[in-house]
C-alpha positions, 0 to 999 in steps of 0.5 A, spaced: 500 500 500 502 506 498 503 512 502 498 515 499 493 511 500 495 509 507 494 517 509 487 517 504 484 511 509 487 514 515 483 519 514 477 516 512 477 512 518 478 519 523 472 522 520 467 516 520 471 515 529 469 524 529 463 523 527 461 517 532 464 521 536 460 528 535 453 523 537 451 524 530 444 521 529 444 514 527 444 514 518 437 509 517 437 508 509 432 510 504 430 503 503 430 499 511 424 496 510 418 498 514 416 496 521 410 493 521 406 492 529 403 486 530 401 484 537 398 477 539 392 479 545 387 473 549 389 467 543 388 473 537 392 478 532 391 485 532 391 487 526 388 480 523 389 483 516 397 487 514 397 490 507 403 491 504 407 493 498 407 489 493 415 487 492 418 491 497 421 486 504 419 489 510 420 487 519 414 484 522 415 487 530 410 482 533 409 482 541 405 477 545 402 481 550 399 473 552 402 470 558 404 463 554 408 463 548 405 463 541 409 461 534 407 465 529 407 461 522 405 461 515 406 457 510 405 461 504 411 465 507 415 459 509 415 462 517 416 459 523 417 464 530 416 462 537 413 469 540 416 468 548 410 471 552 411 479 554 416 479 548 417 483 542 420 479 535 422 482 530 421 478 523 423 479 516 418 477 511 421 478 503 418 483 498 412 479 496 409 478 489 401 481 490 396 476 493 395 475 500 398 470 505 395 467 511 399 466 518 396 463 524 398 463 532 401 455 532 398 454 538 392 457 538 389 456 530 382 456 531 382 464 535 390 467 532 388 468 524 391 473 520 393 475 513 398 479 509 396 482 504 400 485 498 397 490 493 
């Protein structure tokens, strides 16, 4: 490596350490995938039905205000979490194409229904 270069990336380096330093805000990216709140109450979702962008990923932010574990599963999406009671899990869902997709809570399907629609 050059000197030259050594002293370019030097500097880079003491710049991105005085601009942690300096309490800049965290930098979010234009594309971060949405956050989506989904809360598990008394066997149920809330919202039962989530609309999203068609092609755009986006974070599910699930919290189980239950005190018993529920795992959030959906067939179509290939997912599978366990929710602890009182607990929030953050999951990742790839962009989906335009439909809708079911998920269930595993352990209470009959009452814990919901669906993701992408438009």
């Amino acid at each position: 490596m050059t000197r030259r270069a050594m002293l370019a990336m030097l500097a880079m380096v003491a710049g991105m350490m005085a601009l942690v330093a300096s309490g800049a805000p965290n930098v979010v990216a234009a594309d971060a995938p949405q956050e989506i709140p989904l809360t598990i109450e008394k066997n149920r979702f809330s919202p039962e039905e989530i609309k999203v962008k068609a092609g755009a990923p986006f974070v599910l932010v699930i919290t189980n205000k239950d005190g018993a574990p529920e795992e959030f599963e959906s067939k179509s999406l290939r997912i599978e979490k366990v929710i602890p009671a009182g607990k929030t899990v953050k999951v990742s869902v790839r962009a989906l194409k335009a439909g809708s997709y079911d998920f269930v809570g595993e352990y209470h399907e009959k009452t814990a229904k919901g669906r993701i629609v992408a438009e």
